[in-house]
N, C-alpha and C positions, 0 to 999 in steps of 0.2 A: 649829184655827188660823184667825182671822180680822187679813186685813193689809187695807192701803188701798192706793188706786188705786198711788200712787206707788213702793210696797215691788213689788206687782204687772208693775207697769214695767221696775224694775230687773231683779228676778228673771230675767224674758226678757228682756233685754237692749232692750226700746223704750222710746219714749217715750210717754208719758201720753195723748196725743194718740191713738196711735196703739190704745190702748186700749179708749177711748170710740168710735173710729172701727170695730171690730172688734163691740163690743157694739151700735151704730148699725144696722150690719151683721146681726144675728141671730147671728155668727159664733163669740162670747161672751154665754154667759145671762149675765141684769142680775144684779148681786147682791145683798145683804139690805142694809138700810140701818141705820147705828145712830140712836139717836137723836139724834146732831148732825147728822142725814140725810149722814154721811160715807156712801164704798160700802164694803162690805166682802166682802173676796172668801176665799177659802178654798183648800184643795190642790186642788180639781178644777178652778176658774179656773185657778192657774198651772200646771198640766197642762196643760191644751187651748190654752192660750195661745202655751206651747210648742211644742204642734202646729205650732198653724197658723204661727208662725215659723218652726219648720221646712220646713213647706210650701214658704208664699214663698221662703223662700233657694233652696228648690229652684226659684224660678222659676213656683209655679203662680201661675194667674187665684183672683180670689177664689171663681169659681165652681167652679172643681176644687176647691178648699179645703171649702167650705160642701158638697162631694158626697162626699167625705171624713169629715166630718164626721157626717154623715146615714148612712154605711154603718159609721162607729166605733161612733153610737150606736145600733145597728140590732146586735149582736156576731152574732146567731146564721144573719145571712143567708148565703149563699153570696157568697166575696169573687171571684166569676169577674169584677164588675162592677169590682170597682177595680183587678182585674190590666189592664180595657180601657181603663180613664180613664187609669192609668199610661203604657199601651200608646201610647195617640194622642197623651198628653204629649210619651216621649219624642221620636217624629215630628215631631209641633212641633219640637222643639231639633234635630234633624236638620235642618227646612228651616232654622231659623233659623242651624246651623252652616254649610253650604254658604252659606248670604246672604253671612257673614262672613268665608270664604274666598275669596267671588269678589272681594267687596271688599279682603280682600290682596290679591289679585293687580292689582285695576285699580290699585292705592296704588303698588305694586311699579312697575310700567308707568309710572307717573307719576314716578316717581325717578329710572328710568332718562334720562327723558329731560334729567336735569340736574346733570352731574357735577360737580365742582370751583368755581371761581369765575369769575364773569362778570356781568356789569352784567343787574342786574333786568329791562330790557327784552327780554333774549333768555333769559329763562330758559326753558327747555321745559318746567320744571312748570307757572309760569303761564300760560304755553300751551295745556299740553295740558290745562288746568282750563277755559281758556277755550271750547277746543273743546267740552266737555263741557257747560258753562251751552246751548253753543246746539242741541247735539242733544236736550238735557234738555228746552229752553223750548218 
């Protein structure tokens, strides 16, 4: 099966852009060219293409992705390495969940300070935002 960038695209669900940007990358080998120098890609492009959208949905850098990568096409190594690249990922998403819970909380705290209605000058959100520009500045 030989398809073009675009069929390519659809397939995984991106855009065209985003294709060229992957193959940029080393992320995606280039593919054969026909003679109207169209690209043409085949089932092992829209495999690994899917991958690596996989990947990302999960959130990785491109550099997890492309380590990935290098240990897929690698099959007969010992996968101890990408149990630990998973490993540290998901700890990333750990710090990154805690960031996001404390920020509900300070969101929360900020709500409370302004219940019902009252003239925009005494609102305690704006307030307590204000206070906040100048502990931040």
């Amino acid at each position: 099966m030989r398809i073009r960038i675009g069929e390519l695209a659809k397939r995984a669900g991106c855009q065209v852009v985003t294709v060229r940007y992957y193959e940029t990358e080393g992320l995606l080998p280039l593919p054969m060219r026909s003679g109207s120098n169209y690209r043409l890609y085949d089932d092992a492009h829209v495999e690994r293409l899917q991958f690596i959208r996989h990947c990302r949905s999960l959130d990785m850098t491109l550099a997890e992705v492309r380590a990935l990568l290098s240990y897929r096409d690698a099959p007969t190594q010992d996968c101890g390495e990408v149990n630990a690249l998973l490993e540290k990922h998901i700890q990333q998403v750990e710090v990154r969940v805690e960031a996001l819970l404390q920020l509900k909380r300070h969101l929360l705290a900020l709500r409370e300070k302004c219940s019902g209605t009252r003239a925009v000058a005494s609102c305690g959100i704006l307030q307590g935002l204000s206070g906040c520009a100048c502990r931040a500045a």
